[in-house]
C-alpha positions in Angstrom: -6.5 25.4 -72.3 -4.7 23.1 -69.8 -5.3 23.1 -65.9 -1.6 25.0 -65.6 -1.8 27.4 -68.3 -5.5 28.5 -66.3 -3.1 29.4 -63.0 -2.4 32.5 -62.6 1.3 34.1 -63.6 0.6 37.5 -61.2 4.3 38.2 -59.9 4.3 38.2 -55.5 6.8 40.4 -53.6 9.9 39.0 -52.8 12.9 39.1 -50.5 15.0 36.0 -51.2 18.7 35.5 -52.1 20.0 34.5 -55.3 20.3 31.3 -56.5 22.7 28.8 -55.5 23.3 27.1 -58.8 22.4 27.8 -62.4 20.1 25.9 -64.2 21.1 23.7 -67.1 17.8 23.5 -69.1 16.8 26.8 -71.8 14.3 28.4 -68.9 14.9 31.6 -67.3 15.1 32.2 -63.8 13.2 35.0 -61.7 13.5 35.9 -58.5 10.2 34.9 -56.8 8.6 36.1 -53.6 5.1 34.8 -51.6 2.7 36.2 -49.3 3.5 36.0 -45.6 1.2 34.8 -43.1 0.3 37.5 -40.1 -1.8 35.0 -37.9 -1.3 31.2 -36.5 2.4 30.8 -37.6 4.1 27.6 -35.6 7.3 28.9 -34.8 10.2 26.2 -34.2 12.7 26.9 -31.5 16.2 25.1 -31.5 17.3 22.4 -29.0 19.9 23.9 -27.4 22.7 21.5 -27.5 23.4 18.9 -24.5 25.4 19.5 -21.8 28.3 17.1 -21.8 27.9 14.2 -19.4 30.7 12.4 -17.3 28.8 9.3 -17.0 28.8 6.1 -19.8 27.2 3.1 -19.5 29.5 0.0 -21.2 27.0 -0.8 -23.5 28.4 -0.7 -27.1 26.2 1.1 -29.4 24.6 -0.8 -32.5 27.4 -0.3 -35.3 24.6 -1.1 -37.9 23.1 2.1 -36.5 26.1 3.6 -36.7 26.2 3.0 -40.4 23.5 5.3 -41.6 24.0 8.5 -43.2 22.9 11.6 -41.2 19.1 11.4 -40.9 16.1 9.3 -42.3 15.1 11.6 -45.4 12.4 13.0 -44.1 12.8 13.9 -41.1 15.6 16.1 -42.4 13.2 17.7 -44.9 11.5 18.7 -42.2 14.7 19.6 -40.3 15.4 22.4 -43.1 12.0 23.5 -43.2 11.7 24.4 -39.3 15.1 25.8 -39.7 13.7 28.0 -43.4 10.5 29.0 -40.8 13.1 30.5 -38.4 14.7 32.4 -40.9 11.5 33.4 -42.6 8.8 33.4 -39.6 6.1 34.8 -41.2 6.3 32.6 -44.8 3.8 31.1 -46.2 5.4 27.5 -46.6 3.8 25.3 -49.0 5.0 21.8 -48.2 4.8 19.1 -51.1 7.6 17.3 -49.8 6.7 14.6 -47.8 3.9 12.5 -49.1 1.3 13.1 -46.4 -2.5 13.3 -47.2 -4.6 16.5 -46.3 -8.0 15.9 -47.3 -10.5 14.7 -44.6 -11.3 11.1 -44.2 -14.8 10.6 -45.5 -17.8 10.4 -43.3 -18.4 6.9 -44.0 -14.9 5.8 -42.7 -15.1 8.0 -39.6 -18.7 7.4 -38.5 -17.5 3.7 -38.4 -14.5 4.6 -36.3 -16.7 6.8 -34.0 -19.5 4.1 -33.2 -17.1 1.3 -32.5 -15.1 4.0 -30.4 -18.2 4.6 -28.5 -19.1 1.4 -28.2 -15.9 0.9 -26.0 -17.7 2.1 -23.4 -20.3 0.1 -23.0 -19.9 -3.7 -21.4 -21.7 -5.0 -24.7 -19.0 -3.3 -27.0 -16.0 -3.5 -25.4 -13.1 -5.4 -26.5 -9.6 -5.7 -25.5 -6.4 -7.7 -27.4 -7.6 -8.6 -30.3 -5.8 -11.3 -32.9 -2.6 -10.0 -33.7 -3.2 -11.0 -37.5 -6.3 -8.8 -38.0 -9.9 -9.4 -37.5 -11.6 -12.1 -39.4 -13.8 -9.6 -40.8 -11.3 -7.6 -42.1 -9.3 -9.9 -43.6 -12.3 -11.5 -45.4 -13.1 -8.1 -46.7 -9.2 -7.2 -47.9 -9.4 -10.7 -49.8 -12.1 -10.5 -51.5 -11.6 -7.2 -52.7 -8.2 -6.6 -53.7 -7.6 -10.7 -54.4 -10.8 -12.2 -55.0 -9.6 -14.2 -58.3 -6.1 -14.7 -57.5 -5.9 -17.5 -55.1 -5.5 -15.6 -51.5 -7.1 -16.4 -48.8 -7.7 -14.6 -45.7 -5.0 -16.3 -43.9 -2.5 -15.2 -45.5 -3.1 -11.4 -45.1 -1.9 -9.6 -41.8 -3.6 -6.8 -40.6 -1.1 -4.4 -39.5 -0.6 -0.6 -38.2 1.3 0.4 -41.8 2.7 -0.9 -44.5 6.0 0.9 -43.2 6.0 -1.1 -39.8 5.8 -4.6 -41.6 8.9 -3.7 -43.9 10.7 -3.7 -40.7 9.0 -6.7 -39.3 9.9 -8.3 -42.5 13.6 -7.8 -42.1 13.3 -9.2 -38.9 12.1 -12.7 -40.3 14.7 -12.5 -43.2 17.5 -11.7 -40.7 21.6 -10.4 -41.0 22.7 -13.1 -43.1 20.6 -12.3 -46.4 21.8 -10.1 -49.4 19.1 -7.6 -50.6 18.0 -5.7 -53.8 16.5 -2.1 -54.1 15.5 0.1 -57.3 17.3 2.8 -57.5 15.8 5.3 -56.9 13.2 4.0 -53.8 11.8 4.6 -50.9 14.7 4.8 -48.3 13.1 2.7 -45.6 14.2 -0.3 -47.5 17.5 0.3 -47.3 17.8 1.7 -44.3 16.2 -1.2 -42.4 18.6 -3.1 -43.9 21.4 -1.6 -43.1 20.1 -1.6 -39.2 19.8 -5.1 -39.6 23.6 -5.5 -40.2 22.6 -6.8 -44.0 24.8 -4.3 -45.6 28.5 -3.1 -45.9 29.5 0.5 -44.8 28.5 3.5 -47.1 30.8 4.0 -49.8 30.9 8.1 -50.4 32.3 8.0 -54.1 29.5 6.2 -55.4 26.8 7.2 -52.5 25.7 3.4 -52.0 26.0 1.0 -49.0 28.1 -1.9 -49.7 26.4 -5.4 -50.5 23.2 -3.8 -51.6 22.4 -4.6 -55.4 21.4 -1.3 -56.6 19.1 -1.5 -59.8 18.7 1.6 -61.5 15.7 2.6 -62.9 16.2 5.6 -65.2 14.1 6.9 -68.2 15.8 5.6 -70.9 15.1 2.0 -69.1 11.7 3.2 -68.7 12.2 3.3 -64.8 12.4 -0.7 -64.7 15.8 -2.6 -64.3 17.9 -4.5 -66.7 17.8 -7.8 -64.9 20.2 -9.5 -67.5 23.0 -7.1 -65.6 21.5 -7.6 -61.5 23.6 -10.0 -59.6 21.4 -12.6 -57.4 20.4 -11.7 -54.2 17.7 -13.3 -51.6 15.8 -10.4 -51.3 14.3 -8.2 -54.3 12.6 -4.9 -52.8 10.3 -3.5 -55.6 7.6 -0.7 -55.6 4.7 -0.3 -58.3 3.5 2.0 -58.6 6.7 3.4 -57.9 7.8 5.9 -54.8 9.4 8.3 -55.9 9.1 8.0 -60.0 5.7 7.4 -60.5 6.7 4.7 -62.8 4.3 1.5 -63.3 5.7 -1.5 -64.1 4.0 -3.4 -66.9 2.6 -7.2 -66.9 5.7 -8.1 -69.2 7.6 -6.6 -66.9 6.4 -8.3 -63.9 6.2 -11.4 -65.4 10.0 -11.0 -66.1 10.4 -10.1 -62.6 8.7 -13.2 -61.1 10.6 -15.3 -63.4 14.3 -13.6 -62.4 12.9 -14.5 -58.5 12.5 -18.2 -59.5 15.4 -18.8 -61.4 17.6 -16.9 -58.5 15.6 -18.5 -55.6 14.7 -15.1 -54.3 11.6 -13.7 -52.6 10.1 -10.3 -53.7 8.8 -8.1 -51.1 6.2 -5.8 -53.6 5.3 -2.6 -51.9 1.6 -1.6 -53.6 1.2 1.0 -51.3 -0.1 3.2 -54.1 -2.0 0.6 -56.9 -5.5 2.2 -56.7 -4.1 5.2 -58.1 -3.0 3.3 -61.5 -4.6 4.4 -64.7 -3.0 2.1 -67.2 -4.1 -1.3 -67.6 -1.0 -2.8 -65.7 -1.1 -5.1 -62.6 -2.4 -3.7 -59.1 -1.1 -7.0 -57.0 2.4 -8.7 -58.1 -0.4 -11.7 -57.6 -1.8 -11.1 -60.6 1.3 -12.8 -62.2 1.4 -16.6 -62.6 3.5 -18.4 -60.3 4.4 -15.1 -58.2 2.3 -16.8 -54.7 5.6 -19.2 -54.7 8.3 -15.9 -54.5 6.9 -12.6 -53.4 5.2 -10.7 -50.3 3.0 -7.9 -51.0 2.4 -4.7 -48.6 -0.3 -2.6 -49.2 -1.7 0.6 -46.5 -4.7 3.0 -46.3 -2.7 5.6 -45.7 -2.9 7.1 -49.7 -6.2 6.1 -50.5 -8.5 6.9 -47.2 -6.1 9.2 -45.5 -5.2 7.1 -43.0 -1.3 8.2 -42.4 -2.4 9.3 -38.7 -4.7 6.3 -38.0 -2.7 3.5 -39.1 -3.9 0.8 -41.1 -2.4 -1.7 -43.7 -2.2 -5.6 -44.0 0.6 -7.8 -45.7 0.1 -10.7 -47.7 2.7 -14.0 -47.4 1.0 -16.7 -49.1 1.2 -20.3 -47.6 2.8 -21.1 -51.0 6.2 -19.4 -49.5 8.6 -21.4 -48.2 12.5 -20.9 -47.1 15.3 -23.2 -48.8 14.4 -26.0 -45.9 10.8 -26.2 -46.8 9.5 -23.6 -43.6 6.6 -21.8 -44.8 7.4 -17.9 -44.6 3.9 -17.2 -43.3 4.5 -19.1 -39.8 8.1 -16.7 -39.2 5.9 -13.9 -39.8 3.2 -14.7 -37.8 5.9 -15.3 -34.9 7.1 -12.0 -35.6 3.3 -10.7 -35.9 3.0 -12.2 -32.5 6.1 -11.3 -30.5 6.8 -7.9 -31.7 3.0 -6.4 -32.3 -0.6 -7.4 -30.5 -2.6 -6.4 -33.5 -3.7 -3.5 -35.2 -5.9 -0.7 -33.3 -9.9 -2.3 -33.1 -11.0 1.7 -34.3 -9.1 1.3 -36.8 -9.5 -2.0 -38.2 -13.3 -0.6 -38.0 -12.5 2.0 -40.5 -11.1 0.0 -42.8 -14.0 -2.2 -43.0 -15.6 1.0 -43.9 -13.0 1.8 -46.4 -14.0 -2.2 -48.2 -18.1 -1.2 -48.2 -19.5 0.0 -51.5 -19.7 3.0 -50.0 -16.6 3.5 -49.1 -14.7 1.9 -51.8 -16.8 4.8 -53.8 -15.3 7.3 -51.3 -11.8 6.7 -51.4 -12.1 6.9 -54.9 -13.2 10.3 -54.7 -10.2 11.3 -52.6 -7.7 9.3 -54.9 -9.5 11.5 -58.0 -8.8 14.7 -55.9 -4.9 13.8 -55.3 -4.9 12.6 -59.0 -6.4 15.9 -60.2 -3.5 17.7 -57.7 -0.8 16.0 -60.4 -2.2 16.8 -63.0 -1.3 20.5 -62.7 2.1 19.9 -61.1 2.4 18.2 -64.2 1.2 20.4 -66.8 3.2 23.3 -65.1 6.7 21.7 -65.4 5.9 20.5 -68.8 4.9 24.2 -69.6 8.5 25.4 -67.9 10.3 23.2 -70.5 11.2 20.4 -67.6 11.3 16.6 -68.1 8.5 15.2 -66.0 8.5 11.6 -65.0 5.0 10.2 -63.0 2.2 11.6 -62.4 0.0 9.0 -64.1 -0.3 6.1 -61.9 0.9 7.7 -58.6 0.7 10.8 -56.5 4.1 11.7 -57.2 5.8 13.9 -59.7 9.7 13.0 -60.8 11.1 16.4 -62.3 14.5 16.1 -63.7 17.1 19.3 -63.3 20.0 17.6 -65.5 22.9 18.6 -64.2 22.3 20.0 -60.9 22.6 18.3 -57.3 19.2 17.9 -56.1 19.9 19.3 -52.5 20.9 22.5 -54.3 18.1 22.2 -56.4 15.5 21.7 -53.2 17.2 24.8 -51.1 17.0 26.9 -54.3 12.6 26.0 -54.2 12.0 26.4 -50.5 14.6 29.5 -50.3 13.5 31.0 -53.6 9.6 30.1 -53.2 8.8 29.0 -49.9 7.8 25.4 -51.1 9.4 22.3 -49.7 10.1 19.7 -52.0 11.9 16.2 -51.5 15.5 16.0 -53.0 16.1 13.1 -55.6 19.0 11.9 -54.1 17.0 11.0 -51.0 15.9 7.9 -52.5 19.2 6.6 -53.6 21.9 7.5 -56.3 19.9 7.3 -59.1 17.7 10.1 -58.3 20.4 12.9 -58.3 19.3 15.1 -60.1 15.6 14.9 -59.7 13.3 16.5 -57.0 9.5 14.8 -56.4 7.1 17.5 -56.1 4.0 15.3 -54.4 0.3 16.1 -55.1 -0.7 15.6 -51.2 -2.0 19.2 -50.7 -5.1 21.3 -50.7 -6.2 22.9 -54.1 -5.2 26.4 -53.1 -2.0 25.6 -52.4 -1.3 23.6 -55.2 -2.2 26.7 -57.0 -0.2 28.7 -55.1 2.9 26.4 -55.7 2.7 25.7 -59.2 2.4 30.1 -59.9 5.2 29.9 -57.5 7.2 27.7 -59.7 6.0 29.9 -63.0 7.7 32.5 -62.0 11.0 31.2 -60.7 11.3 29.5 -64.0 9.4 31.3 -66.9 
């Protein structure tokens, strides 16, 4: 018997509207209500709005700013929950929207972090500005662990404060005057730091996509990877593999193909492999593991989703000396003047944690926690497969892609948190191609995993 069909189906007391839209699949819809919490609920309180003020600066405002559409993604997911937790105070809210980690950060990894922290202290131990690349130590240690046979040395990683940060110190380096790519769907930081660069056109409403952003669309029935024969040249290609939001893994064929479409186009790839220890196919965890791909592609990488590290900050970026612009410049020595200018290195606690996180020890710990999240998606997965729903991820990634054919996905994530309580993340978040879908992610503690996916049961068995 499968991990979802073990939940269990007992029906909870409810007091929610009906639904906003009908579904389009052959599953039923019930009306579903959850337990409400009587102690320690957080409740939000409105900004009341600003008084209107007489005085203006001259100062022009940033028109690239200007440009984006209403909020960053997730901080409006969060919007809509505080405003759900007003109208519902005492709900108990389940939130597997945004892809934060719960699970404590193993005692290996903190002890580190706790002698180094006490050893600021003491005249022996303490240190001040450190090297705005990273510690030697910790680059040595990301090297040979994650890049021990592929030809990357230590100087070419950068120890950073998240993989997110050095997206936007990479589009500093690139500049305005470079034409990007993006799967569609993705991550939305990738667009929207280059629209706030001034790399883009303005939004065009009828098709939901900024102009002069090459949208590739990854769907199923391209198995989530893009047809490259029809993707017009660009300088930059953003691409995530393990993919955020779909889950999907891109193959070595398909890498290979991707590092070849680079070369032949002159373009760099900036590879986000944020999530590659949670792969469980035999497919590439570093775009370096393709031939050639030192001479065309950056690769981020974080802590964040394998030690629990979104809070203290941790990831490194790879440019290989091998890099260079159109005039020869290596890429490496515009990044370290970035690196330098704009950053003065990553927190010394932290970079002590992650030295932790490389040790046997706690290589073998993160693991563990990775297993956990893994376990998570498997029954998110099972239960939508049981519901009759087309379900996309969950393999390789902490994320599951559930498809609702026919229906707009913010209609689809207001009917879940106003029908269940659960917060979800809208499809059409992460560009025009996932409208449609909603990502249910497996960052959560067992019970309420549980909790959510009986939840789900009964609004749609």
């Amino acid at each position: 018997m499968s991990l979802a069909n073990n939940l269990s189906t007992s029906m909870i007391s409810s007091s929610s509207s009906a639904f906003l839209a009908p579904t389009s699949f052959n599953a039923r819809t019930r009306s579903v209500s959850v337990p409400l919490k009587s102690l320690n609920i957080v409740k939000c309180v409105a900004t009341p709005q600003e008084q209107q003020i007489a005085y203006k600066t001259k100062v022009s405002r940033n028109a690239n700013i200007a440009k984006l559409q209403a909020g960053y993604l997730f901080p409006e997911v969060a919007r809509r929950r505080a405003a759900h937790l007003l109208k519902y105070p005492n709900a108990q809210v389940i939130s597997l929207g945004i892809g934060d980690t719960t699970e404590p950060i193993p005692d290996v990894i903190t002890s580190a972090m706790a002698k180094r922290s006490h050893a600021l202290s003491t005249l022996e131990g303490y240190s001040g500005y450190g090297a705005e690349q990273g510690e030697k130590a910790v680059r040595a240690a990301l090297a040979s662990t994650f890049y021990g046979n592929l030809g990357i040395e230590e100087e070419d990683i950068f120890v950073s404060d998240g993989a997110k940060c050095d997206i936007s110190r990479l589009q500093v380096v690139f500049g305005s005057n470079v034409t990007m790519a993006v799967q569609d769907p993705s991550y939305p930081a990738y667009v929207d730091s280059s629209v706030i660069m001034g790399q883009t056109g303005q939004f065009q409403k009828d098709v939901e996509k900024y102009a002069n952003i090459e949208y590739m669309r990854c769907t199923p029935e391209n198995g989530f990877f893009p047809d490259l024969s029809t993707v017009a040249r660009t300088d930059i290609i953003f691409f995530c593999s393990p993919n955020n939001p779909t889950g999907a893994a891109a193959t070595r064929e398909q890498l290979t193909r991707l590092v070849q479409f680079a070369k032949d186009n002159g373009s760099i790839i900036v590879y986000d492999s944020a999530y590659a220890l949670y792969m469980s196919d035999e497919n590439p965890r570093s775009i370096f593991e393709i031939p050639g791909a030192k001479e065309v592609a950056i690769e981020t990488a974080s802590f964040s989703k394998y030690a629990g590290f979104t809070g203290v900050r941790l990831g490194w970026t790879v440019v290989p000396k091998q890099l260079l612009f159109s005039d020869g410049f290596p890429v490496a020595k515009d990044f370290n003047r970035i690196v330098c200018t704009c950053f003065n290195g990553a927190s010394n606690i932290s970079q002590a944690g992650g030295l932790a996180c490389l040790s046997p020890e706690g290589l073998e710990a993160m693991q563990e926690v990775i297993g956990f999240y893994k376990e998570n998606t498997k029954i998110i997965v099972e239960t939508f497969n049981s519901l009759g729903f087309k379900v996309y991820g969950g393999q390789n990634a902490p994320y599951v892609w559930v498809h609702f054919p026919g229906r707009n996905s913010w209609d689809v994530f207001s009917e879940i948190l106003e029908k269940t309580h659960i917060v979800t993340t809208p499809g059409s978040g992460f560009g025009p191609g996932g409208e449609g879908f909603i990502r249910v992610s497996a960052f959560g503690h067992r019970e309420n995993v549980l909790e959510a996916c009986r939840r789900f049961k009964q609004l749609y068995n």
